[in-house]
FILOGU-327119 format. One record per residue (C-alpha): residue in three letters; x, y, z. Coordinates in pm, whole numbers. Example, Ala and Ser with C-alpha at 12.3 -4.5 7.8 and 13.67 -1.06 7.14 Angstrom:
# FILOGU-327119
<"ALA" <1230 -450 780>>
<"SER" <1367 -106 714>>
This chain:
# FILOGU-327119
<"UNK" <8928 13 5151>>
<"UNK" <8794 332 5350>>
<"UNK" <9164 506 5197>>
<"UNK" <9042 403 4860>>
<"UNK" <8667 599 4900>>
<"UNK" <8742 867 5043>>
<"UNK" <8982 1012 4788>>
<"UNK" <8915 1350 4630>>
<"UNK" <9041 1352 4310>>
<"UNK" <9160 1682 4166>>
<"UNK" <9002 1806 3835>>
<"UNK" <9152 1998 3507>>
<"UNK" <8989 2092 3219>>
<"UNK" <9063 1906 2973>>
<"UNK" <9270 2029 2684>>
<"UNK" <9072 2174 2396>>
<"UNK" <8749 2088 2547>>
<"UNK" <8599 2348 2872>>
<"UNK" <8320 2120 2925>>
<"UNK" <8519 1827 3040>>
<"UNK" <8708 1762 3315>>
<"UNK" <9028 1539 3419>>
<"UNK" <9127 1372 3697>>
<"UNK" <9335 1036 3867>>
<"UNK" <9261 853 4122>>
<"UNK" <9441 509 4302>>
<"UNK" <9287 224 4320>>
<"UNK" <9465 -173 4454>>
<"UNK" <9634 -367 4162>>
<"UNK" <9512 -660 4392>>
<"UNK" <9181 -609 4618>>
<"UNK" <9299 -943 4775>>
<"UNK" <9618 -660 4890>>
<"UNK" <9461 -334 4927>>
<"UNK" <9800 -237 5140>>
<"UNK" <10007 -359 4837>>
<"UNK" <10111 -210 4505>>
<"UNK" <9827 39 4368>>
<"UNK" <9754 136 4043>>
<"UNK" <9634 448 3865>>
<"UNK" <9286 503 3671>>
<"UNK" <9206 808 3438>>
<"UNK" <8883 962 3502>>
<"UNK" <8676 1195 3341>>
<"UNK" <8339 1413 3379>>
<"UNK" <8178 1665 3172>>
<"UNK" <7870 1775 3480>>
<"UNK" <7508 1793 3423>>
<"UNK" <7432 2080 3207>>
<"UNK" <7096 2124 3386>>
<"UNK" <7136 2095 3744>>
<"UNK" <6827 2160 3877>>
<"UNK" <6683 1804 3724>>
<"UNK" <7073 1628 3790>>
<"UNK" <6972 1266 3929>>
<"UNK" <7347 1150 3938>>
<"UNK" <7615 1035 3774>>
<"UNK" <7649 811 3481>>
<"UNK" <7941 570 3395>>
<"UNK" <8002 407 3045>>
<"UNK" <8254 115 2924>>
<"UNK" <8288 74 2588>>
<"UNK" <8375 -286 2408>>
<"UNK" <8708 -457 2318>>
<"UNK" <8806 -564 2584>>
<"UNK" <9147 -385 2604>>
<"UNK" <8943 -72 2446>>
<"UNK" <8933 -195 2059>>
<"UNK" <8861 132 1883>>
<"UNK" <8694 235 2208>>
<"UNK" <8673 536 2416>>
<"UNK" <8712 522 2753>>
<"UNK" <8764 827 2909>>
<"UNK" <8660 1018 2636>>
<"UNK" <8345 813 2617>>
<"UNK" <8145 1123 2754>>
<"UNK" <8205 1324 2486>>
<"UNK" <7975 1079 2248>>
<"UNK" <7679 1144 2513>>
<"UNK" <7766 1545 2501>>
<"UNK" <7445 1721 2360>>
<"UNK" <7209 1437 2422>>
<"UNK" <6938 1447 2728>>
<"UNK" <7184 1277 2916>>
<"UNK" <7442 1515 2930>>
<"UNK" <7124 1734 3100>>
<"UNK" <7063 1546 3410>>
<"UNK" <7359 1329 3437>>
<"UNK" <7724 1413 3536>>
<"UNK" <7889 1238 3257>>
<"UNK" <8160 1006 3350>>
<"UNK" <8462 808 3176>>
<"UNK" <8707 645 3261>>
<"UNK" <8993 408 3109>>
<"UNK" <8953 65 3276>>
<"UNK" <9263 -77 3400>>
<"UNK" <9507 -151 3174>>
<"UNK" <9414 96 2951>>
<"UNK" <9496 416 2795>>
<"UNK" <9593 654 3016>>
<"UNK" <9584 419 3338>>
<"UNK" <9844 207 3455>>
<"UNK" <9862 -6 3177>>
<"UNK" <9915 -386 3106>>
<"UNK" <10224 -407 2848>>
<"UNK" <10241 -744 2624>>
<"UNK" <10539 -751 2402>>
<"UNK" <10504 -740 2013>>
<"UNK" <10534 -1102 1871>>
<"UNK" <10411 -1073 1507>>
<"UNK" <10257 -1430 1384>>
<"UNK" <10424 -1587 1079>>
<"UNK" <10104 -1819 995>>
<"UNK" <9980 -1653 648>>
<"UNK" <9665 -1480 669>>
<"UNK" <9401 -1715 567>>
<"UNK" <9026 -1763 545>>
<"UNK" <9071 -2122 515>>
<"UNK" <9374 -2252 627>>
<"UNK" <9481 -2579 556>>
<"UNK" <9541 -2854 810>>
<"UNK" <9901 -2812 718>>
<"UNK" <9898 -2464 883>>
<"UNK" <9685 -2575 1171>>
<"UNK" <10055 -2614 1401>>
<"UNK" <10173 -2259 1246>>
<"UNK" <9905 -2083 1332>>
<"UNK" <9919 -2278 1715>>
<"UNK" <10290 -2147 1751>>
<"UNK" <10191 -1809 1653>>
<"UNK" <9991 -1796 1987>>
<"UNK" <10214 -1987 2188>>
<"UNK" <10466 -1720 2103>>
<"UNK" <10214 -1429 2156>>
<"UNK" <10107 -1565 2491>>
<"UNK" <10498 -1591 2627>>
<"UNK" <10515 -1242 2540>>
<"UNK" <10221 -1111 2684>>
<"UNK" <10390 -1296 3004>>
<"UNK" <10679 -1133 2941>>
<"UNK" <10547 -759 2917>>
<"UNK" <10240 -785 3147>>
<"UNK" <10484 -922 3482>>
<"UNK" <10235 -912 3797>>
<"UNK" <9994 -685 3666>>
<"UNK" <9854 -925 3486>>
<"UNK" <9668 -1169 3661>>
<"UNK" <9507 -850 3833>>
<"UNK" <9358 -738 3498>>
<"UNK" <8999 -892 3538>>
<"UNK" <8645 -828 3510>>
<"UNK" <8565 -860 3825>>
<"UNK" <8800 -594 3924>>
<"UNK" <8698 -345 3675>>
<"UNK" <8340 -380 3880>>
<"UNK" <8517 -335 4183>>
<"UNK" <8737 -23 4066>>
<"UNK" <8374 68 3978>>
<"UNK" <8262 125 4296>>
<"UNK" <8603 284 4402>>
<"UNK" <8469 574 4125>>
<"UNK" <8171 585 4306>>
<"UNK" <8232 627 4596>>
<"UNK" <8540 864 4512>>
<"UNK" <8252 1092 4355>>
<"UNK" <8041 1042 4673>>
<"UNK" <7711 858 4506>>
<"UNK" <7533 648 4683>>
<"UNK" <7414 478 4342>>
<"UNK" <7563 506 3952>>
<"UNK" <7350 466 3597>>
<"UNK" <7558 242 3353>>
<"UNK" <7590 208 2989>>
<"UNK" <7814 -85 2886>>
<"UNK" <7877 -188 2549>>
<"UNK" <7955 -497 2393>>
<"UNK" <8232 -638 2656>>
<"UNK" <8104 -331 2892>>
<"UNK" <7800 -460 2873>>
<"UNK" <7900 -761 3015>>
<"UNK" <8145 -548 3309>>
<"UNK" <7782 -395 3364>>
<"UNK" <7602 -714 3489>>
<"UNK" <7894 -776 3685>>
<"UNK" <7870 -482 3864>>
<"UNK" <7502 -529 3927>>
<"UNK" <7572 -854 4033>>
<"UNK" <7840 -744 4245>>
<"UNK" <7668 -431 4408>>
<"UNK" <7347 -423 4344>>
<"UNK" <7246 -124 4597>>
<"UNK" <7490 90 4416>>
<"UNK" <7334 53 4090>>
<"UNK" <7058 322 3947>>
<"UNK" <6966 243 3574>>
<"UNK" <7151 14 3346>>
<"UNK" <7177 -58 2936>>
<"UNK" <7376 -304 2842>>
<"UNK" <7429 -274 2420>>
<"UNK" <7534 -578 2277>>
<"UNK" <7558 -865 2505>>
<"UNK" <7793 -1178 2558>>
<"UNK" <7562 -1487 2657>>
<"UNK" <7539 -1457 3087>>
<"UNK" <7730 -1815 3099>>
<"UNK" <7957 -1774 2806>>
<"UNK" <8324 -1857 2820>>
<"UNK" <8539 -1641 2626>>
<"UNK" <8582 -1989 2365>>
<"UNK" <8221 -2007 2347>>
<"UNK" <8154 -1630 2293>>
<"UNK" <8435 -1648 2014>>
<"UNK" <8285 -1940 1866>>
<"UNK" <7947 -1808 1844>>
<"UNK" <8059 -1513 1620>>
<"UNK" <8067 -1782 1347>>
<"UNK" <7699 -1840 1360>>
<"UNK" <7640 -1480 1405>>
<"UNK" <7812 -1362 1043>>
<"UNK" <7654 -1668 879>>
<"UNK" <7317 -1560 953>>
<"UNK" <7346 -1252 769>>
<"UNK" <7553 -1424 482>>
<"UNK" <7241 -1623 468>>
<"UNK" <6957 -1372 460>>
<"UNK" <7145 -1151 216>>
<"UNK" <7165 -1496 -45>>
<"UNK" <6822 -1494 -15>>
<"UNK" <6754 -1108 -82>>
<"UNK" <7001 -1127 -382>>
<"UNK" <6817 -1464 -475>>
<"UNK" <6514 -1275 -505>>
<"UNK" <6666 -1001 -755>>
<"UNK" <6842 -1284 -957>>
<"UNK" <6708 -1072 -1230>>
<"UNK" <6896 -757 -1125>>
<"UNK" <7202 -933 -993>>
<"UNK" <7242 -1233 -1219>>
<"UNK" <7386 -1449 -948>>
<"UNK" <7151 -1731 -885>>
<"UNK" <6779 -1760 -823>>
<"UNK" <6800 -1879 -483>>
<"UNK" <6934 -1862 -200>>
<"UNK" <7148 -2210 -220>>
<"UNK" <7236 -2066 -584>>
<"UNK" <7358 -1772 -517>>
<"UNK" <7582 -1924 -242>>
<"UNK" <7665 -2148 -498>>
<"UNK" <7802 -1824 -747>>
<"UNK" <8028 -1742 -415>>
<"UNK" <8144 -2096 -395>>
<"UNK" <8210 -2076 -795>>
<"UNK" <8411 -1715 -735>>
<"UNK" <8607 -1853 -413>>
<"UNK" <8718 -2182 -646>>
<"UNK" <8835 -1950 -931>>
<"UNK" <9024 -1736 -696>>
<"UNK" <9225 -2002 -603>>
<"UNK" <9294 -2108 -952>>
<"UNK" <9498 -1775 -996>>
<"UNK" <9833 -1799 -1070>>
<"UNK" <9945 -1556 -810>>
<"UNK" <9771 -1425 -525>>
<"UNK" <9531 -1634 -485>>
<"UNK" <9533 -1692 -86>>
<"UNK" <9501 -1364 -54>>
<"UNK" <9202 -1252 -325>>
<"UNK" <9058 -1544 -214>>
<"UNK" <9075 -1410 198>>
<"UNK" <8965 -1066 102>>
<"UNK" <8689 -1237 -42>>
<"UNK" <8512 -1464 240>>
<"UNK" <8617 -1134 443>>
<"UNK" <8416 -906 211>>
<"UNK" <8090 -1164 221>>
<"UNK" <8071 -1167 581>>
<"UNK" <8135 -824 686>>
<"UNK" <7944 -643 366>>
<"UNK" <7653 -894 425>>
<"UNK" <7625 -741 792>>
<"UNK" <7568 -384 645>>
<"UNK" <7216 -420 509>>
<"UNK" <7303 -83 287>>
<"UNK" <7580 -309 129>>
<"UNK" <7395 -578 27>>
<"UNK" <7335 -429 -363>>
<"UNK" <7690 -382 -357>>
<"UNK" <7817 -694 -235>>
<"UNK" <7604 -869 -507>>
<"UNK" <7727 -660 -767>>
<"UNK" <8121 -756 -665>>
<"UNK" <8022 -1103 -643>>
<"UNK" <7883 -1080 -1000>>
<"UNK" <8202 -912 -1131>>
<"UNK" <8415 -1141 -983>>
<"UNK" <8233 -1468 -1103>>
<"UNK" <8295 -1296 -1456>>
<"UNK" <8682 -1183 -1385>>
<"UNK" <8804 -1469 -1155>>
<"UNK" <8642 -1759 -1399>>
<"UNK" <8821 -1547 -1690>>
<"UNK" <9164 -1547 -1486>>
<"UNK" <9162 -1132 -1527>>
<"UNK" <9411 -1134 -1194>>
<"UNK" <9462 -731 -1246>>
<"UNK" <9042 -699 -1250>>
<"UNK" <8983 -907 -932>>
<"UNK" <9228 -728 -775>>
<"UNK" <9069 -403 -863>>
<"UNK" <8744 -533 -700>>
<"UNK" <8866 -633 -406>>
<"UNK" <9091 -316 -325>>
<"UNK" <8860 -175 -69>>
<"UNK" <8819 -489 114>>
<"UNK" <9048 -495 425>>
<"UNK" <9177 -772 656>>
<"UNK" <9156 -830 1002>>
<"UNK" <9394 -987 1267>>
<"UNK" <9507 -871 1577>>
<"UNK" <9727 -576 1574>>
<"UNK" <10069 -679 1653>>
<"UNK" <10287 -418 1504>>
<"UNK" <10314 -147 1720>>
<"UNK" <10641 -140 1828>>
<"UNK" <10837 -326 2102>>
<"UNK" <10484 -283 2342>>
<"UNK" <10124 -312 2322>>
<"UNK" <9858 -322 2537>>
<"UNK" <9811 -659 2659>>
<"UNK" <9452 -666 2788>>
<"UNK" <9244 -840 2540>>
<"UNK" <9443 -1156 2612>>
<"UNK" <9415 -1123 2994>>
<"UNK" <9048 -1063 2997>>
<"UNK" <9042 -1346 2821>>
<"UNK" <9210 -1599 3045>>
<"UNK" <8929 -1533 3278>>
<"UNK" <8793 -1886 3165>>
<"UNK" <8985 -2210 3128>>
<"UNK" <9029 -2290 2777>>
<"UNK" <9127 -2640 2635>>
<"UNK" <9483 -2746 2574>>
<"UNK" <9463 -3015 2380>>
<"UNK" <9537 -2869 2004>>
<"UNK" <9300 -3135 1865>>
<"UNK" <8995 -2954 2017>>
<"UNK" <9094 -2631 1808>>
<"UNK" <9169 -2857 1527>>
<"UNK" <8920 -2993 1527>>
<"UNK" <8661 -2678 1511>>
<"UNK" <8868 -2535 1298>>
<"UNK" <8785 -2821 1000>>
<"UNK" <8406 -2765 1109>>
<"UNK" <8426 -2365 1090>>
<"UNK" <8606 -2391 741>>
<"UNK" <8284 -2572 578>>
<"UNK" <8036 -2421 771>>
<"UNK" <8159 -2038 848>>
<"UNK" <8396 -1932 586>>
<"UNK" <8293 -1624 540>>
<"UNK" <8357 -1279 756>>
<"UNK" <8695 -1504 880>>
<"UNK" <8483 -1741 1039>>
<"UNK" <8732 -1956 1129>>
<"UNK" <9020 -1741 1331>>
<"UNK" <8730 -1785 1600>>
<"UNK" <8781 -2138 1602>>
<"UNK" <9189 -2153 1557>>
<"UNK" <9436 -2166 1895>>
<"UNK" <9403 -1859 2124>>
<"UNK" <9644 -1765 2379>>
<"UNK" <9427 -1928 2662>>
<"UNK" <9521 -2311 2533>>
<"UNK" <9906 -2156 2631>>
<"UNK" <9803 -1962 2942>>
<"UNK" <10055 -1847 3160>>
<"UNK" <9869 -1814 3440>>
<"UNK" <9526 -1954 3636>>
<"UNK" <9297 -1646 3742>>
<"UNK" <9281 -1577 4106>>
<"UNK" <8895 -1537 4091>>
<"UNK" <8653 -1749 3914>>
<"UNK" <8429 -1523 3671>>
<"UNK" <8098 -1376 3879>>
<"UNK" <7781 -1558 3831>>
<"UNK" <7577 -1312 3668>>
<"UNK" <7229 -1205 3926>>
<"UNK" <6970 -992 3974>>
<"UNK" <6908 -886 4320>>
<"UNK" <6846 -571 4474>>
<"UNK" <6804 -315 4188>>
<"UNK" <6578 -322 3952>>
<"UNK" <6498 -403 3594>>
<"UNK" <6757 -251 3323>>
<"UNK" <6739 -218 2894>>
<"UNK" <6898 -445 2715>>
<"UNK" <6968 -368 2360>>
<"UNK" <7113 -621 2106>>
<"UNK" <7026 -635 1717>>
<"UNK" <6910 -933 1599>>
<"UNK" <7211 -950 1306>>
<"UNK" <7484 -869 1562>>
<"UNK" <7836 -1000 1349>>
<"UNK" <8018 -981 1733>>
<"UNK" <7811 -1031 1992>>
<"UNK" <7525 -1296 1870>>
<"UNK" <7158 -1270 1945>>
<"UNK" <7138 -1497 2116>>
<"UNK" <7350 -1379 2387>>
<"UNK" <7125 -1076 2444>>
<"UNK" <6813 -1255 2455>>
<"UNK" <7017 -1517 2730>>
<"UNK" <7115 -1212 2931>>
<"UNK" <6773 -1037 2909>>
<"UNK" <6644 -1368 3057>>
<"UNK" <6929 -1428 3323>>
<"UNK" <6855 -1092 3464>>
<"UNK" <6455 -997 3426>>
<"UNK" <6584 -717 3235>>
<"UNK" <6398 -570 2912>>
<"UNK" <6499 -644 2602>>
<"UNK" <6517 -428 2243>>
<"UNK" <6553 -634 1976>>
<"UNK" <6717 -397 1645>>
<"UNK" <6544 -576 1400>>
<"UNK" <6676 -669 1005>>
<"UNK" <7014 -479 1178>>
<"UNK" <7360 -605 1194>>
<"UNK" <7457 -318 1406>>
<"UNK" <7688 -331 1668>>
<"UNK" <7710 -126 1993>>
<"UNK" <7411 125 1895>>
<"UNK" <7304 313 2118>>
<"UNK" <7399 706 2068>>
<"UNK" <7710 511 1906>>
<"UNK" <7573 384 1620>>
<"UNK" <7306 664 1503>>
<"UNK" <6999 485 1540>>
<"UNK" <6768 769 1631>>
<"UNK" <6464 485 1711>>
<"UNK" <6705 312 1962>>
<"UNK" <6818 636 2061>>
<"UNK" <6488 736 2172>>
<"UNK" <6340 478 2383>>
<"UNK" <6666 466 2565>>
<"UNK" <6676 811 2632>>
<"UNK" <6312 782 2776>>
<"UNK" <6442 534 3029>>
<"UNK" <6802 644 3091>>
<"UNK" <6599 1035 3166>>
<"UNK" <6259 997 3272>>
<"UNK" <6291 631 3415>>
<"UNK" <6021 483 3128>>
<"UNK" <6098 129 3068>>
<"UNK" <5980 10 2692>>
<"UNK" <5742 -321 2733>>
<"UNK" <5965 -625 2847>>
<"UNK" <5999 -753 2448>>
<"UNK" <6008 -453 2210>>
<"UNK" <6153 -387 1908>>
<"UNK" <6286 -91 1653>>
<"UNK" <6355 -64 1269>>
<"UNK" <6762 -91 1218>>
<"UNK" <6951 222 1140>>
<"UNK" <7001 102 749>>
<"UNK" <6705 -34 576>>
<"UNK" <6765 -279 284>>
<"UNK" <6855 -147 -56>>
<"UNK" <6530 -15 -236>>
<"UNK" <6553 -274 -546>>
<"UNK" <6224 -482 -604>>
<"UNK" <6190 -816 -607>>
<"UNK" <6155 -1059 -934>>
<"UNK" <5812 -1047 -1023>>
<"UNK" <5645 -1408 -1114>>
């Protein structure tokens, strides 16, 4: 591996931007092989605007995994004008697979299943083909690159940066899935690691199924605690002086949807969509009462054309499969890091249980098929058992209304590891810090990341977005 370390990358500024810095460097597609095939990983490095206090070099990953609406090697620039960017050279790179490294191709295979929040069992095999199909063609497009896409690898093509930069040690900011590449480097090489935040956790012994699975808890929670803040303002709202009655309103609005003559399926999925995500964002919450009023009055009437209008903002989500002949194939590889079942019925099964219980925010695509009960192939490695020993005690930050990554896994991880834990409270924020604004989070993390000053081992901090100001019913 000696080859590997002691390359000196060559840097160019960056177009547009004379504070950063590009480079490449090689890494093995297979550190089983590290004389076979190699692949290529984009770096990048804006340098420590204060030298005299520079203490190193800091690396962030951002979620997805496969980069969803991440960063990567432009990851820096988000960090750019905080302390950080004072003491800290400022590295980025785009893991393998990724944007402008050698990446992992799947080919396009666009599901047929309609788009539903609450599919019937009829369209329980559709929706199972859909990811047979989209697992042969991730086979197809990722060839033998893809069993080499891995967690454990990312860690290990962290240490390749490392040394490449000649640190004896790196600081680490992961979010969401790089939070969880981030205690697998500390497990991994723990006398290489400095400081370390990990932002919205997975739980430490997670599968991918499980973490999926627990998302449907996760968007619940808030669909619950906004019911009972609307309950409490059934006076401004109108929807039901309760809790239980105001879920009962959404129940009422999700029948009459589906009593439209046209377009129902669809109204209907835009709905439990708009409940779950809106009820994350505690700044929504006045407004997602006030649709859910209108639409009790405009659905119940059959105005089609009015509930429509209501719902216009209100996206969907799926994965993206309509981007040509290729995509990048890495969110499914990751993935296949676990063994997932492959007997239908088990999906089925969930499925049935998510549609009562977590219809809302689509609750139940985390229970449906994935590409894992198809997988093409067995991972080399089994996942890294997650341990602390040999560096010391990081920050972990999760908000206690996470929609993606549930509570629940933070406080597990925080518990796994001795680290310190930051609980976001009344927040359904996701990946925070310096990402999402938060100037309280911002702050204690910046105390730690710069000067080394660990909060207390169980702290908290306000959310970015306090509740609408509406008062409660008086008695």
């Amino acid at each position: 591996m000696s080859e590997f370390h002691t390359q000196r990358p060559t840097w160019s500024l960056a177009p547009g931007d004379d504070q950063a810095e590009y480079a490449t460097i090689e890494v093995p597609r297979d550190y089983a092989d590290p004389g076979g095939e190699r692949i290529t990983l984009a770096l990048s490095r804006r340098r420590a605007t204060d030298p005299a206090r520079r203490r190193g070099i800091l690396l962030a990953v951002n979620g997805g995994p496969g980069g969803d609406w991440g960063h990567g090697r432009d990851l820096p620039a988000k960090f750019a004008g905080t302390p950080l960017n004072e003491v800290y050279d400022l590295i980025g790179f785009d893991p393998r697979g990724t944007g402008e490294s050698t990446r992992l191709y799947a080919e396009v295979a666009v599901p047929t299943a309609q788009f539903d929040s609450r599919p019937p069992d009829g369209a329980f095999a559709e929706l199972a083909e859909d990811m047979r199909l989209r697992e042969e063609a991730c086979a197809r497009g990722g060839g033998e690159l893809r069993p080499h896409i891995s967690t454990r690898n990312t860690a290990r093509d962290l240490d390749v940066i490392r040394a490449v930069l000649d640190e004896d040690r790196i600081s680490f900011v992961g979010y969401a899935y790089g939070a969880y590449v981030g205690a697998v480097y500390g497990s991994l090489f723990p006398a290489a690691l400095d400081r370390l935040v990990l932002d919205s956790c997975v739980g430490p012994d997670w599968t991918w199924r499980e973490q999926f699975l627990w998302q449907g808890d996760a968007v619940q929670r808030n669909v619950d605690l906004w019911a009972r803040w609307a309950g409490e303002r059934h006076g401004h709202f109108g929807i039901g002086a309760s809790a239980e009655a105001v879920l009962t309103t959404v129940e009422e609005v999700v029948a009459a949807l589906e009593k439209l003559p046209e377009d129902a399926v669809r109204l209907r999925t835009l709905f439990d969509g708009a409940v779950g995500n809106r009820a994350s964002d505690r700044g929504q919450w006045d407004g997602l009462a006030v649709v859910v009023a209108g639409l009790h009055e405009r659905a119940v009437a059959g105005d089609l054309d009015g509930c429509r209008e209501l719902l216009a903002a209100q996206g969907t989500w799926r994965p993206a499969d309509s981007e040509g002949d290729l995509r990048v194939g890495v969110l499914e590889a990751i993935t296949l890091e676990h063994a997932w079942p492959s007997d239908l019925e088990v999906y089925y099964r969930d499925m049935r249980e998510f549609r009562k219980r977590f219809p809302y925010g689509y609750g139940v695509l985390r229970a449906q098929p994935w590409v894992g009960a198809f997988r093409a192939f067995e991972a080399p490695e089994k996942p890294v058992a997650l341990t602390r020993d040999g560096y010391g005690a990081g920050l972990i930050v999760q908000a206690d209304g996470d929609p993606m990554d549930h509570y629940a896994g933070g406080v597990a991880m925080a518990e796994r590891l001795g680290h310190h834990l930051l609980t976001v409270e009344d927040s359904g924020e996701h990946e925070v810090y310096v990402l999402g604004g938060n100037p309280h989070v911002d702050a204690v993390v910046h105390r730690y990341l710069v000067d080394g000053e660990l909060p207390p081992a169980r702290s908290s901090v306000p959310g970015r977005t306090p509740r609408p100001d509406i008062a409660a019913d008086t008695a």
